[in-house]
PQR file of N, CA, C, O and H, with PARSE charges and radii, in Angstrom:
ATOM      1  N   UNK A   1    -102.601  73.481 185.935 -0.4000 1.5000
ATOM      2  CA  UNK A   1    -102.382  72.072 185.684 -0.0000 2.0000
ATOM      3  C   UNK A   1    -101.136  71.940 184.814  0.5500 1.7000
ATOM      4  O   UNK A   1    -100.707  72.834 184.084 -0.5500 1.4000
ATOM      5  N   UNK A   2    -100.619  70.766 184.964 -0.4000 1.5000
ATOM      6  CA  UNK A   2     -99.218  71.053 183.790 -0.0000 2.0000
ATOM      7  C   UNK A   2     -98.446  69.444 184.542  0.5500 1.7000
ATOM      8  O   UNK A   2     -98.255  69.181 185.730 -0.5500 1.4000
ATOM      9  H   UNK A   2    -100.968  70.040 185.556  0.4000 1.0000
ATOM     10  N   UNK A   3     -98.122  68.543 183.197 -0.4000 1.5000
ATOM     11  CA  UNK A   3     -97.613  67.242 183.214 -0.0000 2.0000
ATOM     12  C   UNK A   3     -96.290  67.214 182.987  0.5500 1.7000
ATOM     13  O   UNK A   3     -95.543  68.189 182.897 -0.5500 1.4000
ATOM     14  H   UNK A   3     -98.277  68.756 182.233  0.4000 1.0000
ATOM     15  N   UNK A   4     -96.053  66.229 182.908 -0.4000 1.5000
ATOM     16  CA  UNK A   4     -94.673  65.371 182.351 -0.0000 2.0000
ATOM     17  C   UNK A   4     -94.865  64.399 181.795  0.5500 1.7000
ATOM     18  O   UNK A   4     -95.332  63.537 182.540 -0.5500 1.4000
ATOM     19  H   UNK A   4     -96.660  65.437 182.981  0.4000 1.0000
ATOM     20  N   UNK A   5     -94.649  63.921 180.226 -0.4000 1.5000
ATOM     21  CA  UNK A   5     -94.564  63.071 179.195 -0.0000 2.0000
ATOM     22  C   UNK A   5     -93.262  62.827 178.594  0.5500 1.7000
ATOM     23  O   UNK A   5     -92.493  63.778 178.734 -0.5500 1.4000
ATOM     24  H   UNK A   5     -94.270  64.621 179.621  0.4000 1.0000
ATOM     25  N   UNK A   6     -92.757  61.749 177.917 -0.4000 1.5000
ATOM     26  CA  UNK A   6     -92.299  61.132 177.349 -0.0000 2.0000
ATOM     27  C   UNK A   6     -92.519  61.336 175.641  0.5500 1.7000
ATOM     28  O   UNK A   6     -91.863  60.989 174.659 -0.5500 1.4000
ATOM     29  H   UNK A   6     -93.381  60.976 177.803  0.4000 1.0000
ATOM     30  N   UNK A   7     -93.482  61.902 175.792 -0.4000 1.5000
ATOM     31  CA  UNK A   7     -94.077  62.322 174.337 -0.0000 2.0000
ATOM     32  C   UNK A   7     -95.031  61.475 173.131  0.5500 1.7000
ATOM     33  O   UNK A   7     -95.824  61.853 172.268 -0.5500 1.4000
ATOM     34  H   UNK A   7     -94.015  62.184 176.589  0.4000 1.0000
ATOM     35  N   UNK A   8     -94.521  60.186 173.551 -0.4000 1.5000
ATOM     36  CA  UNK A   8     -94.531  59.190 172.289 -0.0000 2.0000
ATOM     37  C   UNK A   8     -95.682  58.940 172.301  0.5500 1.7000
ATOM     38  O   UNK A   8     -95.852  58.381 171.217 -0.5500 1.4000
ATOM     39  H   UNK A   8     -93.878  59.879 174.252  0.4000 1.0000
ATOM     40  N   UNK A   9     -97.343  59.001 173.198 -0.4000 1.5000
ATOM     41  CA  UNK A   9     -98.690  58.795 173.144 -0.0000 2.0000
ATOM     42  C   UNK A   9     -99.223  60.178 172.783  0.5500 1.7000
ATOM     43  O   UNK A   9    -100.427  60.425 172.720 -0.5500 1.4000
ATOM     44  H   UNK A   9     -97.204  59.455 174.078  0.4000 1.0000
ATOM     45  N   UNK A  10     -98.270  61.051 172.554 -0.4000 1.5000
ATOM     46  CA  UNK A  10     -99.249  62.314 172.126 -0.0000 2.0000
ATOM     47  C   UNK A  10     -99.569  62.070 170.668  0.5500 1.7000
ATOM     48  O   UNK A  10     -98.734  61.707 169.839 -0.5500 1.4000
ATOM     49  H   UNK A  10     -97.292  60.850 172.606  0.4000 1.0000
ATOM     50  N   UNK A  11    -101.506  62.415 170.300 -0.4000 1.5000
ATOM     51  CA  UNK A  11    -101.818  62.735 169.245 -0.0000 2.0000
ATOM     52  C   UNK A  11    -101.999  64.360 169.132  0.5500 1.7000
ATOM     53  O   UNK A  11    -101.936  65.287 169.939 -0.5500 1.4000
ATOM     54  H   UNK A  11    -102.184  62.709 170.974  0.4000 1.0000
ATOM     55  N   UNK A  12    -102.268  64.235 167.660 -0.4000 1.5000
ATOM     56  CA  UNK A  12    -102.678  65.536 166.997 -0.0000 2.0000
ATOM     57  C   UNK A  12    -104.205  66.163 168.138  0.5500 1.7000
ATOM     58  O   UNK A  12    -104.485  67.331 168.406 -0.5500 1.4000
ATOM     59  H   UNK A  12    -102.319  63.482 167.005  0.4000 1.0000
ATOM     60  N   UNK A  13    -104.694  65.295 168.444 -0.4000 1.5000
ATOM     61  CA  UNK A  13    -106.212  65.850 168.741 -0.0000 2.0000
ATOM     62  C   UNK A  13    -105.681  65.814 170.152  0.5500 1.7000
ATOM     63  O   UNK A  13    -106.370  66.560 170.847 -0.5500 1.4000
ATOM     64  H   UNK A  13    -104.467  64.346 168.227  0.4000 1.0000
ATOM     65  N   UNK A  14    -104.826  65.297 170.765 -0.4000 1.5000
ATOM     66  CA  UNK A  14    -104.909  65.585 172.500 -0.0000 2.0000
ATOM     67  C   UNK A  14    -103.955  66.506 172.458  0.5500 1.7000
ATOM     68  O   UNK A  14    -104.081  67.247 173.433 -0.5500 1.4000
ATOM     69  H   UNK A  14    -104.266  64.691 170.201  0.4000 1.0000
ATOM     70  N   UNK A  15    -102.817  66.888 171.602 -0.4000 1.5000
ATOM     71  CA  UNK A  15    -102.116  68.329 171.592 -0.0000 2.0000
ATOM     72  C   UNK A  15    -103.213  69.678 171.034  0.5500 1.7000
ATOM     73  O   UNK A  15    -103.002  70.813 171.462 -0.5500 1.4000
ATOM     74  H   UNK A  15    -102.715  66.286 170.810  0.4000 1.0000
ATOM     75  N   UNK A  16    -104.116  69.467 170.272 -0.4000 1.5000
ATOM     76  CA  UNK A  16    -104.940  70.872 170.055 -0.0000 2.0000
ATOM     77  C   UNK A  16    -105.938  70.557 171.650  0.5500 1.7000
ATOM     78  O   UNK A  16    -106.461  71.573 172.110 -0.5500 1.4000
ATOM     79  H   UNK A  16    -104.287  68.545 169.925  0.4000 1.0000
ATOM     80  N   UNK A  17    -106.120  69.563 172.239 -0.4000 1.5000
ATOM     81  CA  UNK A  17    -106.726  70.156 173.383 -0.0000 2.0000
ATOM     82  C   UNK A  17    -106.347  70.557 174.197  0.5500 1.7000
ATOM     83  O   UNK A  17    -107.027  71.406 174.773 -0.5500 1.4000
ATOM     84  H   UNK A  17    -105.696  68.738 171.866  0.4000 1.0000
ATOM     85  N   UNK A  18    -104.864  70.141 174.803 -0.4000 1.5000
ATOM     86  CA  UNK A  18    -104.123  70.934 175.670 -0.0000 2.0000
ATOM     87  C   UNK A  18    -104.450  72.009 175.387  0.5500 1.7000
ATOM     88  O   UNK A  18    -105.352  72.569 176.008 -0.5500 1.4000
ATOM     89  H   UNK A  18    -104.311  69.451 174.335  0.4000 1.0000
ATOM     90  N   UNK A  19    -103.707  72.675 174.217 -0.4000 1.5000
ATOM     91  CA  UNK A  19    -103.803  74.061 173.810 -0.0000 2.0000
ATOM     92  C   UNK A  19    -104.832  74.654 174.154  0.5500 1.7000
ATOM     93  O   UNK A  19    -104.697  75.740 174.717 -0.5500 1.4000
ATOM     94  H   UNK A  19    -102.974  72.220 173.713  0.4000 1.0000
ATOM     95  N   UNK A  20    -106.372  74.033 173.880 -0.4000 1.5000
ATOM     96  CA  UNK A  20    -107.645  74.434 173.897 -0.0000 2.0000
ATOM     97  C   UNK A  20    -108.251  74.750 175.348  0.5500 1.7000
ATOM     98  O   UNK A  20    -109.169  75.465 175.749 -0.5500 1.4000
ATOM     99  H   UNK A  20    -106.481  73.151 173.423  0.4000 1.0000
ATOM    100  N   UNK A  21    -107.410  73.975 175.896 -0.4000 1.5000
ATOM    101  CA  UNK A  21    -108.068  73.355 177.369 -0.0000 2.0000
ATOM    102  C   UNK A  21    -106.973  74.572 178.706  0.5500 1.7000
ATOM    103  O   UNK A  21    -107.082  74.733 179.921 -0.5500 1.4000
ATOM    104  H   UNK A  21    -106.664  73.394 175.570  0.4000 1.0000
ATOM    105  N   UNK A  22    -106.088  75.128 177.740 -0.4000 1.5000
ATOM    106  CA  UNK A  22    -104.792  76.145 178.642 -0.0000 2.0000
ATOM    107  C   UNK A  22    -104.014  75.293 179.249  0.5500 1.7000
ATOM    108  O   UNK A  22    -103.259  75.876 180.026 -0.5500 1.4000
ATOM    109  H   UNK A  22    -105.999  74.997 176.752  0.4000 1.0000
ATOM    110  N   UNK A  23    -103.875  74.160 179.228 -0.4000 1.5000
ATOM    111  CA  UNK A  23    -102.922  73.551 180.183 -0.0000 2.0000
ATOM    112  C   UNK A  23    -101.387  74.391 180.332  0.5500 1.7000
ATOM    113  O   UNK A  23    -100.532  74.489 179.452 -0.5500 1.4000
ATOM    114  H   UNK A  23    -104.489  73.686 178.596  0.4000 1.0000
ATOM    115  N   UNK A  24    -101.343  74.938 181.692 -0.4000 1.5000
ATOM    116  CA  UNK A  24    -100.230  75.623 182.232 -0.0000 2.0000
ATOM    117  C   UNK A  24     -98.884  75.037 181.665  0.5500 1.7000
ATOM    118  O   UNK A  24     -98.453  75.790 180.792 -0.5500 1.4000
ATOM    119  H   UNK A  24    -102.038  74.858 182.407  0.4000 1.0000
ATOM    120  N   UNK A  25     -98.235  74.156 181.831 -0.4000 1.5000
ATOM    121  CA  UNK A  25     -97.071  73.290 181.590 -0.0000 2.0000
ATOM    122  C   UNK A  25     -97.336  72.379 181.176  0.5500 1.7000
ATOM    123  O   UNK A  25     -98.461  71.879 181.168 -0.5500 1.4000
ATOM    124  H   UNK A  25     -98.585  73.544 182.541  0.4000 1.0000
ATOM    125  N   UNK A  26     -95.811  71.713 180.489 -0.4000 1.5000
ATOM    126  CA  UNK A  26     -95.774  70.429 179.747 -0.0000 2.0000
ATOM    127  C   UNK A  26     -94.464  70.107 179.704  0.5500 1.7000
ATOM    128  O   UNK A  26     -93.762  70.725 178.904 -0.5500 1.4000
ATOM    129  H   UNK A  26     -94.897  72.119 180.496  0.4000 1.0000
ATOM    130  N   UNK A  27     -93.915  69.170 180.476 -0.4000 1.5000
ATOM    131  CA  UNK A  27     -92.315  68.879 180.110 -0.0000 2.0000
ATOM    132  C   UNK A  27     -92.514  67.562 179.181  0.5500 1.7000
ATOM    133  O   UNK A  27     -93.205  66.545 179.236 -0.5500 1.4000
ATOM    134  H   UNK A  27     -94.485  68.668 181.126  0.4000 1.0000
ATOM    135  N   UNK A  28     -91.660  68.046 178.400 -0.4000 1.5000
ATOM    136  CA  UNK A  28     -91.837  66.431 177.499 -0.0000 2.0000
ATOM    137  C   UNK A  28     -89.661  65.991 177.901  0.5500 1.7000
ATOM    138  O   UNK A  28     -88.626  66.645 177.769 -0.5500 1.4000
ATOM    139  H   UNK A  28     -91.098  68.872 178.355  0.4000 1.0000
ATOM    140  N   UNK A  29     -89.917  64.903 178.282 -0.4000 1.5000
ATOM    141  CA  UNK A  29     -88.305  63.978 178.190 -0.0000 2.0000
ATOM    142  C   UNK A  29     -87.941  63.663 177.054  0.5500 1.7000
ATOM    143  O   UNK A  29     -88.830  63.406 176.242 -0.5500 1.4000
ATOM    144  H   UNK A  29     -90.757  64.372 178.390  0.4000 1.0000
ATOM    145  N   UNK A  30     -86.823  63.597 176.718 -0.4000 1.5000
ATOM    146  CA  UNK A  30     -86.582  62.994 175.509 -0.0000 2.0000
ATOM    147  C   UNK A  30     -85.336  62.225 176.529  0.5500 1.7000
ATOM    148  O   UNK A  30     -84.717  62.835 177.401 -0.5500 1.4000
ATOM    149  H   UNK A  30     -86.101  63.806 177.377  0.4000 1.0000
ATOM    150  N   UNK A  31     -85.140  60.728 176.181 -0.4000 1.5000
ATOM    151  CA  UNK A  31     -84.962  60.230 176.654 -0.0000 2.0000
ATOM    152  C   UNK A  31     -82.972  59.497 176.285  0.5500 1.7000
ATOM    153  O   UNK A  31     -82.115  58.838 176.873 -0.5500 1.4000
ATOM    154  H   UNK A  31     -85.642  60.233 175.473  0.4000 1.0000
ATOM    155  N   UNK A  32     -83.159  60.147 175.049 -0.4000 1.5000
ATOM    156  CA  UNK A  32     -81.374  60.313 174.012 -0.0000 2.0000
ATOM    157  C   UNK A  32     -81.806  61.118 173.207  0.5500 1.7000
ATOM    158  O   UNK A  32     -82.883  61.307 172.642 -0.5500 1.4000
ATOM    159  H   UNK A  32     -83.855  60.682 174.571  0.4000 1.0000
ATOM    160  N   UNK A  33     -80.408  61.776 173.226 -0.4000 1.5000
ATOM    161  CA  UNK A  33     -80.525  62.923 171.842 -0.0000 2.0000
ATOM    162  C   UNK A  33     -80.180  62.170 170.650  0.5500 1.7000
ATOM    163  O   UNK A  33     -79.949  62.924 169.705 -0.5500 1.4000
ATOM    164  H   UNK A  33     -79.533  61.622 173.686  0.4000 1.0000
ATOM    165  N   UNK A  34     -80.057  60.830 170.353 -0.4000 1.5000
ATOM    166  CA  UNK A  34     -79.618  60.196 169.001 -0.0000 2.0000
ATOM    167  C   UNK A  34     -80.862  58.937 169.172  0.5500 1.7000
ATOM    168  O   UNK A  34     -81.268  58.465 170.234 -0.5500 1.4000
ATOM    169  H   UNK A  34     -80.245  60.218 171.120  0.4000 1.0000
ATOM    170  N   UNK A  35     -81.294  58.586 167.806 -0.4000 1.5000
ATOM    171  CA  UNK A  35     -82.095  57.195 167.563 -0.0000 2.0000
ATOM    172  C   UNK A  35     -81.694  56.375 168.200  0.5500 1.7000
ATOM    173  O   UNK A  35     -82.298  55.712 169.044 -0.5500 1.4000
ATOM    174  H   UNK A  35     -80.965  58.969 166.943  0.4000 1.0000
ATOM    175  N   UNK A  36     -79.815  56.267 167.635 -0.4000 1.5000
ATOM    176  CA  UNK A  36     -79.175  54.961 168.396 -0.0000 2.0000
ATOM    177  C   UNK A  36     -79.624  54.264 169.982  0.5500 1.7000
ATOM    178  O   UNK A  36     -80.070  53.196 170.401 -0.5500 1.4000
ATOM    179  H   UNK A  36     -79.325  56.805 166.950  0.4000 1.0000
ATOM    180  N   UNK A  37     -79.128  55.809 170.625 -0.4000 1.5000
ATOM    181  CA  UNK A  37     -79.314  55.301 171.958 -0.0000 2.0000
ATOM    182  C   UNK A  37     -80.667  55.032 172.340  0.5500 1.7000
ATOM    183  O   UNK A  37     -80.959  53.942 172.834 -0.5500 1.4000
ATOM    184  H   UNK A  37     -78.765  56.677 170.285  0.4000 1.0000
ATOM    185  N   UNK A  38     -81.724  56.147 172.109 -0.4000 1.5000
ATOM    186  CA  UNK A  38     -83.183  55.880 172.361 -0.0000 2.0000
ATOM    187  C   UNK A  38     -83.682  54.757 172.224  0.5500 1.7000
ATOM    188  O   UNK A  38     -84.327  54.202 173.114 -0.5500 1.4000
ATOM    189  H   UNK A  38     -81.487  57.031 171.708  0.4000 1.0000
ATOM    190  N   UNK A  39     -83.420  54.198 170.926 -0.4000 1.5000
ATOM    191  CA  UNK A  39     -83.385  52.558 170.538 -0.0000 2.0000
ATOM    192  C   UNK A  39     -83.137  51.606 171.476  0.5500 1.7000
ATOM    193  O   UNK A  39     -83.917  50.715 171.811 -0.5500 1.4000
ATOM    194  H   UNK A  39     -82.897  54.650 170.203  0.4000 1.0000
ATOM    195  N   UNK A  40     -81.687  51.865 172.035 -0.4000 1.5000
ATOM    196  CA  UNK A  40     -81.569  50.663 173.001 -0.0000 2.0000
ATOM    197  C   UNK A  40     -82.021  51.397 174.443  0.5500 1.7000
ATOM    198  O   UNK A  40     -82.100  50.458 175.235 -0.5500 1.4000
ATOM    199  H   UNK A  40     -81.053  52.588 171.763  0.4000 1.0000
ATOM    200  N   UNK A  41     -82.261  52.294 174.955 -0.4000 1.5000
ATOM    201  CA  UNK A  41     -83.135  52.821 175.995 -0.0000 2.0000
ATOM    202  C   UNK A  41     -84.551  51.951 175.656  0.5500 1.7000
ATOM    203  O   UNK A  41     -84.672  50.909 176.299 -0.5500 1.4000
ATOM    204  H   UNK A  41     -82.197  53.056 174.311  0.4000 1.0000
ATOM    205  N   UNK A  42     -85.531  52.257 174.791 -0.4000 1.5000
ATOM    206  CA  UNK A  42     -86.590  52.132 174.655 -0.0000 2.0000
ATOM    207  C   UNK A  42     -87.168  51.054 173.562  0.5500 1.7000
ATOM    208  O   UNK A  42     -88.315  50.757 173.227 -0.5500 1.4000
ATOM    209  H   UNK A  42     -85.433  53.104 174.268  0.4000 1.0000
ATOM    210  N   UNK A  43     -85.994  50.643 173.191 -0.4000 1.5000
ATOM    211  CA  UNK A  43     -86.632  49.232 172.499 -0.0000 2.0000
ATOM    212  C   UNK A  43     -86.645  49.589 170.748  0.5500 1.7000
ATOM    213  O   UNK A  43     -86.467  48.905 169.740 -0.5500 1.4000
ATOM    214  H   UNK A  43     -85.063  50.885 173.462  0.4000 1.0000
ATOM    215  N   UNK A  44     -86.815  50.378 170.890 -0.4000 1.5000
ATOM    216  CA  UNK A  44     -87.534  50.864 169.398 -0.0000 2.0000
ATOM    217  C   UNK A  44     -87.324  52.474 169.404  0.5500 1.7000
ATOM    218  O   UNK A  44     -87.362  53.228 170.376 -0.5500 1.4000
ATOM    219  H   UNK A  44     -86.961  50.934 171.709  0.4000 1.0000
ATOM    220  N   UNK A  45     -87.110  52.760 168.141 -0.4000 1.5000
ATOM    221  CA  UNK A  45     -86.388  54.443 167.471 -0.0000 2.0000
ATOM    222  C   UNK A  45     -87.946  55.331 167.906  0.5500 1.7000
ATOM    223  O   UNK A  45     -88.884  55.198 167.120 -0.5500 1.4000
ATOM    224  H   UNK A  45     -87.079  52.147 167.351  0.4000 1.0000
ATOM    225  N   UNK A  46     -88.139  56.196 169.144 -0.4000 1.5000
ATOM    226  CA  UNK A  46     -89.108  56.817 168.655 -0.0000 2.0000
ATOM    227  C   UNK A  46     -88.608  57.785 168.799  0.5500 1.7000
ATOM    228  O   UNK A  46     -89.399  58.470 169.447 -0.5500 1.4000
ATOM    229  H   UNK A  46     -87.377  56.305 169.782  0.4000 1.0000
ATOM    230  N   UNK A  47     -87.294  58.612 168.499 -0.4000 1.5000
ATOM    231  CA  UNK A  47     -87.127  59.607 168.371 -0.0000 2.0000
ATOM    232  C   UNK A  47     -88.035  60.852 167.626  0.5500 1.7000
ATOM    233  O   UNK A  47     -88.612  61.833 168.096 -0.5500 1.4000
ATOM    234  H   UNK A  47     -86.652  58.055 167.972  0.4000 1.0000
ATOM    235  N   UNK A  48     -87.890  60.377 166.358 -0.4000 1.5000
ATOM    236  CA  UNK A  48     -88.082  61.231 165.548 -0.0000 2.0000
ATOM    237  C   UNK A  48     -90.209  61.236 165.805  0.5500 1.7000
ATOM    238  O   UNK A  48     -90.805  61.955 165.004 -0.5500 1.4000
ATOM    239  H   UNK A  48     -87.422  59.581 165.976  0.4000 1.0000
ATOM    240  N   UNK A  49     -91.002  60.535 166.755 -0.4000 1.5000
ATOM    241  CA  UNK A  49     -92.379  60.758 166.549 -0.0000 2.0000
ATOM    242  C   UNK A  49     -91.954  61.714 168.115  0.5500 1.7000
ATOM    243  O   UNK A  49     -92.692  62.686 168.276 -0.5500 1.4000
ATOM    244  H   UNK A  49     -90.517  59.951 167.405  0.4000 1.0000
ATOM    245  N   UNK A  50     -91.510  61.630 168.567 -0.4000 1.5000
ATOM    246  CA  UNK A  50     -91.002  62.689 169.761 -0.0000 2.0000
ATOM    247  C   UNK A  50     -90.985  64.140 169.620  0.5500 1.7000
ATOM    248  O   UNK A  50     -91.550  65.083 170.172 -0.5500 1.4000
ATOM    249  H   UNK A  50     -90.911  60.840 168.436  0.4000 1.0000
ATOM    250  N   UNK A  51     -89.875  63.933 168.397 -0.4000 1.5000
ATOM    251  CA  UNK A  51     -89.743  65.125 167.763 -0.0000 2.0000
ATOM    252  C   UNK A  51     -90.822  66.107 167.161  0.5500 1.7000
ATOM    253  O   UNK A  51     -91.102  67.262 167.483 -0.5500 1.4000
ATOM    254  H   UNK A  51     -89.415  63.166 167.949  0.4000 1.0000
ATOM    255  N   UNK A  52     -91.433  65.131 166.007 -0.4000 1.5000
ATOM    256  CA  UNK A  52     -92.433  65.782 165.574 -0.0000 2.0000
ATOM    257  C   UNK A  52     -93.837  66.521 166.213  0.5500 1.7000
ATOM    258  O   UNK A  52     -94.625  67.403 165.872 -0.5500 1.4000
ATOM    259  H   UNK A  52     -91.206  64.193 165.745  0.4000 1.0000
ATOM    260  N   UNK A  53     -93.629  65.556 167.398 -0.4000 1.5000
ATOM    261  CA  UNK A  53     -94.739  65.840 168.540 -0.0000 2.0000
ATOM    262  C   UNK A  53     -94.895  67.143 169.245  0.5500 1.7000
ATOM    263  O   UNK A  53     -95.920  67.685 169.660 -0.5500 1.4000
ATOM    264  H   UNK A  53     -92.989  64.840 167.675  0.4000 1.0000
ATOM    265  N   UNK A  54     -93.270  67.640 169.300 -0.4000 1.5000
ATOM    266  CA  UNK A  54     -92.894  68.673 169.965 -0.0000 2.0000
ATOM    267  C   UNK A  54     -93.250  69.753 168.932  0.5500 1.7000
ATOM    268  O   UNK A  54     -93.867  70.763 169.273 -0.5500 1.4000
ATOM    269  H   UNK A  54     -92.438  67.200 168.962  0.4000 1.0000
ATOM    270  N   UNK A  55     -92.835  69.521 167.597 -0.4000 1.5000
ATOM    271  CA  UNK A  55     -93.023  70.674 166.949 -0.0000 2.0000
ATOM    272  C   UNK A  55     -94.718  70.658 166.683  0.5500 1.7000
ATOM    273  O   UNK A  55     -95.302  71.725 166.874 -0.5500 1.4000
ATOM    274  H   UNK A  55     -92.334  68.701 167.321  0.4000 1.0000
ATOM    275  N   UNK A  56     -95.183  69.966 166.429 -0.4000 1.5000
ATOM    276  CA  UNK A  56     -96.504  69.758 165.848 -0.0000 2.0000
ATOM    277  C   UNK A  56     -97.251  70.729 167.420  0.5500 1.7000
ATOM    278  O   UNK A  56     -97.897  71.764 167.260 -0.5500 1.4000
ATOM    279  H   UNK A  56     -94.709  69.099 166.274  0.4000 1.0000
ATOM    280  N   UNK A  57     -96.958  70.074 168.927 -0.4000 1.5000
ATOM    281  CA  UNK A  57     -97.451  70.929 169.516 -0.0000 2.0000
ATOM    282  C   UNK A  57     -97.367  72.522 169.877  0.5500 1.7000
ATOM    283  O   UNK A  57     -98.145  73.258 170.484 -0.5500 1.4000
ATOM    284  H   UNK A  57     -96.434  69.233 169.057  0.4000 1.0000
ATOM    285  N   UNK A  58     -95.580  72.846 168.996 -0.4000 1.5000
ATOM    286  CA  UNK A  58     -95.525  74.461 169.564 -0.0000 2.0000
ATOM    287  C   UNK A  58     -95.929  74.986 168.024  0.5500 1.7000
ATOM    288  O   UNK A  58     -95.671  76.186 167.938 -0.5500 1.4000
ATOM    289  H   UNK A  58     -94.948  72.248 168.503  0.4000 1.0000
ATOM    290  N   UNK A  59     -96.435  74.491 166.897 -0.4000 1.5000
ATOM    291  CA  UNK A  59     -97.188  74.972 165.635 -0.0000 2.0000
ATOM    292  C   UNK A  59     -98.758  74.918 166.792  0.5500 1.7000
ATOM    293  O   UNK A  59     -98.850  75.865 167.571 -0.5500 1.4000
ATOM    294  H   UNK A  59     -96.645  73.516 166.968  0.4000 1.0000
ATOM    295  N   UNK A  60     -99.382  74.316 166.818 -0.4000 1.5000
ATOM    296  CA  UNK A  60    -100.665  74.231 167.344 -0.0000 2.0000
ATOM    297  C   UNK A  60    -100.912  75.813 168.233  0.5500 1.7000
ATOM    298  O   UNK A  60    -101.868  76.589 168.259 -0.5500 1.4000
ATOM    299  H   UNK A  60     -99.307  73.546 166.184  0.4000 1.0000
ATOM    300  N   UNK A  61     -99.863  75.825 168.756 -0.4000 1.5000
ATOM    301  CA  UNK A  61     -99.896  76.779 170.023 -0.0000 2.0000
ATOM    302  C   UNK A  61     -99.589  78.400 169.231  0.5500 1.7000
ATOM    303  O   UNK A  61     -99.921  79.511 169.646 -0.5500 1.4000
ATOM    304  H   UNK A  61     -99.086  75.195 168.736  0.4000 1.0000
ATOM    305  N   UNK A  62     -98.904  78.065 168.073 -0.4000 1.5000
ATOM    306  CA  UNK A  62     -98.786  79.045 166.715 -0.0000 2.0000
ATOM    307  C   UNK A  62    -100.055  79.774 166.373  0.5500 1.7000
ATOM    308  O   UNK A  62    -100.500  80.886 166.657 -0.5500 1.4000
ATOM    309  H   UNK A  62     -98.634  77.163 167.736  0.4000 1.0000
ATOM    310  N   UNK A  63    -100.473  78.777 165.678 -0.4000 1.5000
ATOM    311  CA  UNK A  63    -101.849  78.838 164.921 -0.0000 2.0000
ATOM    312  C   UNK A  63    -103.192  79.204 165.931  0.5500 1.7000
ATOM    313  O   UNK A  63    -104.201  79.744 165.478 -0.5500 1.4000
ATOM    314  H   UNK A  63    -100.112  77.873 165.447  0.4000 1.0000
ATOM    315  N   UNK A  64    -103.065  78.891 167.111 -0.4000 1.5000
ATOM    316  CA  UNK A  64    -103.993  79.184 167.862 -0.0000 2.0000
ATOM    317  C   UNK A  64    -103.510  80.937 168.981  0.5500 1.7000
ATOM    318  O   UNK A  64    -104.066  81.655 169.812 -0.5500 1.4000
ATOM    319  H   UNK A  64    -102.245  78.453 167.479  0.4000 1.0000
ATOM    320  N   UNK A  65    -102.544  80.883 168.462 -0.4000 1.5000
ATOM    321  CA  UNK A  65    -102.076  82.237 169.147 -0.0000 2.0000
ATOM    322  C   UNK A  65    -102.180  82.258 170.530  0.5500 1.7000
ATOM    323  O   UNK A  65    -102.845  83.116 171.109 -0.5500 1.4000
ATOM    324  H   UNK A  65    -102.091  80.300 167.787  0.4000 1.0000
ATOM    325  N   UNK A  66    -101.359  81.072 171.303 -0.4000 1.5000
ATOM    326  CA  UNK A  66    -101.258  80.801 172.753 -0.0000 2.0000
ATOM    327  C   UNK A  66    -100.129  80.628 173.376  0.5500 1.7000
ATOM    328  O   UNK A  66     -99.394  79.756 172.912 -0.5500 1.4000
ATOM    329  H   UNK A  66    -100.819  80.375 170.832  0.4000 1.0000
ATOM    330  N   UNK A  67     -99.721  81.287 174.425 -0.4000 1.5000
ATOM    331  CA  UNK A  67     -98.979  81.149 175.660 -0.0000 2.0000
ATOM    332  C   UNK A  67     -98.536  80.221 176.407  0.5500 1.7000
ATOM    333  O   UNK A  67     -97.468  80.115 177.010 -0.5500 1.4000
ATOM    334  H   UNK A  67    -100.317  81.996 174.802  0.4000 1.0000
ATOM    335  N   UNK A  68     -99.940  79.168 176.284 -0.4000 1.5000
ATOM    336  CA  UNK A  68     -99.638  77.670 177.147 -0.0000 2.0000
ATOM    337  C   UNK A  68    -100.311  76.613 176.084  0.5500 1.7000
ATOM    338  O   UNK A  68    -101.366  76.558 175.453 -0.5500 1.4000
ATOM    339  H   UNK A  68    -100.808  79.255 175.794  0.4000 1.0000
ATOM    340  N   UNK A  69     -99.337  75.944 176.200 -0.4000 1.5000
ATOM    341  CA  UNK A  69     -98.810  75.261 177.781 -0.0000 2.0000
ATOM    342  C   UNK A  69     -97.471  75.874 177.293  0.5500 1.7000
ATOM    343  O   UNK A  69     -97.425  76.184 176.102 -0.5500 1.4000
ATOM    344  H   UNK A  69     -98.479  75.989 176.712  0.4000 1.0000
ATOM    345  N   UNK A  70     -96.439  76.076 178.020 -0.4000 1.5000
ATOM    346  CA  UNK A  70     -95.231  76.435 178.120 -0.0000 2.0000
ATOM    347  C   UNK A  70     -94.339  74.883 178.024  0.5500 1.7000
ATOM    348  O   UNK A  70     -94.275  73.923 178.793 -0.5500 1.4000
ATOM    349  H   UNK A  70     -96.477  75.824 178.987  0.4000 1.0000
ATOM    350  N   UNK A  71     -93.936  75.075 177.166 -0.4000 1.5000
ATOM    351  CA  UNK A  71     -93.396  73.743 176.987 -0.0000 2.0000
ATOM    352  C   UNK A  71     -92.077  73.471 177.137  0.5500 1.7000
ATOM    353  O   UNK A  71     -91.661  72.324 176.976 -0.5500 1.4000
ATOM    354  H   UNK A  71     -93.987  75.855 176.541  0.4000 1.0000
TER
END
């Protein structure tokens, strides 16, 4: 199994279940590499909960000592 997100609806508890659950893949988009543009792409700066999302999920995948999802 393995998605494609945008990132910005991921929580803490549905990234430790991926992990939990093996999900094969995960592409996350980022949609501008700067606030600026993301901003006027998407209305509103969610860069930086993007960001954190990404790291927060390859720590999860740390701490749990896992392979997938391949992100």
């Amino acid at each position: 199994v393995w998605f494609s997100t945008n990132g910005t609806l991921l929580t803490k508890e549905i990234m430790e279940l991926l992990v939990d659950e093996k999900i094969a893949r995960i592409a996350i988009s980022l949609d501008a590499a700067t606030s600026e543009i993301y901003r006027e792409i998407r209305g509103k700066d969610l860069l930086n909960k993007v960001e954190s999302n990404i790291h927060y999920l390859l720590d999860v995948k740390r701490r749990k000592q896992s392979k997938l999802p391949i992100v």
